[in-house]
C-alpha positions as a printed NumPy array, in Angstrom:
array([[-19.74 ,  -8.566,   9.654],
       [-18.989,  -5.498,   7.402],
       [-16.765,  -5.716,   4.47 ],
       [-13.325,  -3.843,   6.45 ],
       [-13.851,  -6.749,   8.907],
       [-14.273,  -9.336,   6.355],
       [-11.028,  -8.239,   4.302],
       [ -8.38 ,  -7.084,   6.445],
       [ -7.934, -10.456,   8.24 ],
       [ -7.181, -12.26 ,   5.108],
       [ -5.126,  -9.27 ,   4.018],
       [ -2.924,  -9.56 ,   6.739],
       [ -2.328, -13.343,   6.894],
       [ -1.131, -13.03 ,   3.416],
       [  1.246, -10.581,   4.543],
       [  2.327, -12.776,   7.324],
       [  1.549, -10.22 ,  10.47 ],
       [  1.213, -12.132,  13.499],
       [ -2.897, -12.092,  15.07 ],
       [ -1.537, -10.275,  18.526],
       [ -0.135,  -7.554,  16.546],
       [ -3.687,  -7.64 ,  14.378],
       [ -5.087,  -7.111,  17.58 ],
       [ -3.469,  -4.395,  19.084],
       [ -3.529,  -1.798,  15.795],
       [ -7.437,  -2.846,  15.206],
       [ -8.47 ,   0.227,  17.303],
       [ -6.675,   2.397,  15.658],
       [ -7.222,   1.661,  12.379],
       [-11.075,   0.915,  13.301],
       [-10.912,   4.766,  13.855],
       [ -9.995,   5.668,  10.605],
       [-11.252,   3.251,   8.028],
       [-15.065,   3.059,   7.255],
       [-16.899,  -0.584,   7.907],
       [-17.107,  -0.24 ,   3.589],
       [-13.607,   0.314,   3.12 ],
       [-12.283,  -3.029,   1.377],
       [ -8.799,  -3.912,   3.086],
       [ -6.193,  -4.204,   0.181],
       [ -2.876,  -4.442,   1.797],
       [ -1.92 ,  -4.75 ,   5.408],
       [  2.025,  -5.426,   5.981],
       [  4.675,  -4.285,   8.415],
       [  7.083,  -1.584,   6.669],
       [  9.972,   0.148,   7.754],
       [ 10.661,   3.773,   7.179],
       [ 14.262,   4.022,   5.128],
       [ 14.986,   7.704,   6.194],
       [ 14.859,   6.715,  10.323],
       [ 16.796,   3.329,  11.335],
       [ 15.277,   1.028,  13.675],
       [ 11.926,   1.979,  12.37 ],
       [ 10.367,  -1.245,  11.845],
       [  7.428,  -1.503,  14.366],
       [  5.294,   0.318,  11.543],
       [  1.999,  -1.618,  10.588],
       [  0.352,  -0.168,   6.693],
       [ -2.823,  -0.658,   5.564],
       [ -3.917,   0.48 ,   2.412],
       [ -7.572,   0.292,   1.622],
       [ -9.492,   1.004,  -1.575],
       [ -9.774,   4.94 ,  -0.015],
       [ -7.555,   5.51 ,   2.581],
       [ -3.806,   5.116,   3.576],
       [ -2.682,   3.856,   7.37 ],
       [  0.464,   3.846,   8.97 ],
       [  0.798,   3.213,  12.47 ],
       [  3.502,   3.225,  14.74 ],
       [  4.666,   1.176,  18.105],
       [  7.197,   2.385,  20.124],
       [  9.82 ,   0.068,  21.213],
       [ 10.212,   1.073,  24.798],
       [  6.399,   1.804,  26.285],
       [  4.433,  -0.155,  23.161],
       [  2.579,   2.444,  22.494],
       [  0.721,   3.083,  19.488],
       [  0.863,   6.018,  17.415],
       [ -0.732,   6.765,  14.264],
       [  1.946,   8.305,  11.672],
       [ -0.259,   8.622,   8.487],
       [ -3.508,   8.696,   7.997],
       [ -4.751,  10.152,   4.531],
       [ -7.161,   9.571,   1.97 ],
       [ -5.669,   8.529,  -1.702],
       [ -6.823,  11.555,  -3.437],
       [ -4.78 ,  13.578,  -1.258],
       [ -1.643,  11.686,  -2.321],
       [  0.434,  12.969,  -4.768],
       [  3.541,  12.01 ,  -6.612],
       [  2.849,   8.343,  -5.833],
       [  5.889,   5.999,  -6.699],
       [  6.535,   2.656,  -5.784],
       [  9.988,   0.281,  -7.267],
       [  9.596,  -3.014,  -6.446],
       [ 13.185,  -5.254,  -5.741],
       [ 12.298,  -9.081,  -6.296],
       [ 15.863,  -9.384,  -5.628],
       [ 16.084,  -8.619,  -2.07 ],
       [ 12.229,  -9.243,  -1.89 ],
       [ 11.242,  -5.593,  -0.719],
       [  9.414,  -2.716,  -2.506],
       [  9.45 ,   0.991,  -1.588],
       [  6.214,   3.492,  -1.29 ],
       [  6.827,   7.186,  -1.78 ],
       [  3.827,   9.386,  -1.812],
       [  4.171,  13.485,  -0.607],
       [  1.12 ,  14.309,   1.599],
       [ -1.336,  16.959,   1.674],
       [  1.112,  18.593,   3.654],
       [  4.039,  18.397,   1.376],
       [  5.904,  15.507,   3.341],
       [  7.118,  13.178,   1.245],
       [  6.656,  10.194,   2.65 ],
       [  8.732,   6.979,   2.039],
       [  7.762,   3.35 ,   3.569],
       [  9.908,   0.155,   2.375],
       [  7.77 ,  -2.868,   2.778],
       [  9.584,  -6.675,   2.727],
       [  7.794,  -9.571,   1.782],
       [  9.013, -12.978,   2.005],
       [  8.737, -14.072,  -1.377],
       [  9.496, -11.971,  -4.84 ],
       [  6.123, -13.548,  -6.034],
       [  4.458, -11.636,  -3.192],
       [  6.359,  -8.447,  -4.401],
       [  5.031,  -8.486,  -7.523],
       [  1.629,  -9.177,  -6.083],
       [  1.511,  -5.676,  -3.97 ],
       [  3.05 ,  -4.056,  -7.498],
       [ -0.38 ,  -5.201,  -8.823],
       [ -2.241,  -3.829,  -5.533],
       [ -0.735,  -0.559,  -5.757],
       [ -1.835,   0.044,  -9.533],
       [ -4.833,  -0.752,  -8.746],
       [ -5.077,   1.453,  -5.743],
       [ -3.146,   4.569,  -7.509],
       [ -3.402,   4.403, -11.058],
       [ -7.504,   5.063, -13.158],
       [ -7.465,   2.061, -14.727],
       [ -7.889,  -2.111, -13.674],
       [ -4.765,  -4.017, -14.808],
       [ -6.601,  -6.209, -16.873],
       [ -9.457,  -5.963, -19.012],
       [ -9.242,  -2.06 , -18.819],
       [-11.856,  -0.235, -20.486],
       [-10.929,   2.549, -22.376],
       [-12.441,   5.966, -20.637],
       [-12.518,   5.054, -16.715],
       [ -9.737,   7.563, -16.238],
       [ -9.89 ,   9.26 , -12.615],
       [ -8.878,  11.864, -10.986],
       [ -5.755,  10.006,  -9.073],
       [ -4.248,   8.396, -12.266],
       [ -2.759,  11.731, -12.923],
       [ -0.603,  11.93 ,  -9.244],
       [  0.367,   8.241, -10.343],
       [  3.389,   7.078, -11.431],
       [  3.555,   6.735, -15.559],
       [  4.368,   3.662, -16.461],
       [  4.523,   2.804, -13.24 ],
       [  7.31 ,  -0.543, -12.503],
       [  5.375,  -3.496, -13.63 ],
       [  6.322,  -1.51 , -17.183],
       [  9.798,  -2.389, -16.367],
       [  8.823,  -6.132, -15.537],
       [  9.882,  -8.363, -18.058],
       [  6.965,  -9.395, -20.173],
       [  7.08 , -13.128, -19.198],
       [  6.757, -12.104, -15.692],
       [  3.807,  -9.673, -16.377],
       [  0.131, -11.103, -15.929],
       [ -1.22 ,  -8.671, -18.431],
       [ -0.614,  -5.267, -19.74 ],
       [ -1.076,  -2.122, -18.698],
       [ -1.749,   1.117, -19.932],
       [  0.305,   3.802, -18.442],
       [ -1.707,   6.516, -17.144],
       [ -1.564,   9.663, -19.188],
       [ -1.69 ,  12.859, -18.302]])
């Protein structure tokens, strides 16, 4: 079993995506992610700009960026974004433990800005993907950072990113906002 096989399943239980769903977006996403690519984040989103645009399915590997699409009338699927991180730029994310949701903006290679609002059911689970998305988009692990692992990403990241707005008692560790 390769290592995308091994953690998107677990990825997506946590997220609470229902196994036929899993099943039908596999292909697609099978298409686009390498067998190496580690599965960080796999959750249904909703794009904010279009209503009634919830049948989207992310994934968000250690590489690459997926968002697929199911229409509501023939169920077909339709890949919306498919991009690797590096191409991302102006990459912001504000999580909302409040009403339990927190919104992705990245603008593509192509100059789309792209915005995805993601729900979860529990704030403890939105501050969990605020952890997976600085360590996806910003040069430096959350904790136990060493000093010079800067890449070439942390500078389309957000500074600071929102965890910096956390309160401290909610914060597992500290982080360094990326400079640059």
């Amino acid at each position: 079993m390769d290592v995308f096989s091994r953690t998107f399943l677990p990825a997506a239980v946590d997220a609470g995506v229902a196994v036929p769903t899993l099943s039908r977006h596999m292909p697609v996403f099978r298409r686009c992610v390498g067998p190496a690519d580690t599965s960080l984040l796999v959750s249904r989103c909703a794009l904010p700009a279009r209503s009634g645009s919830a049948d989207h399915l992310l994934l968000l590997t250690a590489r690459r960026l997926v968002v697929t699409h199911q229409t509501r009338l023939t169920h077909r699927l339709r890949l919306h974004l498919n991009t690797e991180l590096r191409q991302l730029s102006d990459i912001t994310w504000n999580p909302d433990p409040r009403l339990s949701t927190i919104e992705l903006a990245a603008t593509a290679v192509d100059g789309v800005r792209e915005r995805f609002l993601i729900r979860t059911r529990t704030p403890e689970q939105v501050w969990r993907m605020d952890g997976l998305f600085a360590r996806a988009f910003r040069a430096e692990p959350v904790l136990g950072a060493a000093r010079g692992t800067a890449n070439r990403r942390s500078r389309t990241a957000h500074p600071g990113g929102a965890a910096a707005r956390r309160p401290a008692a909610d914060r597992p560790g500290t982080y360094r906002p990326a400079l640059g």
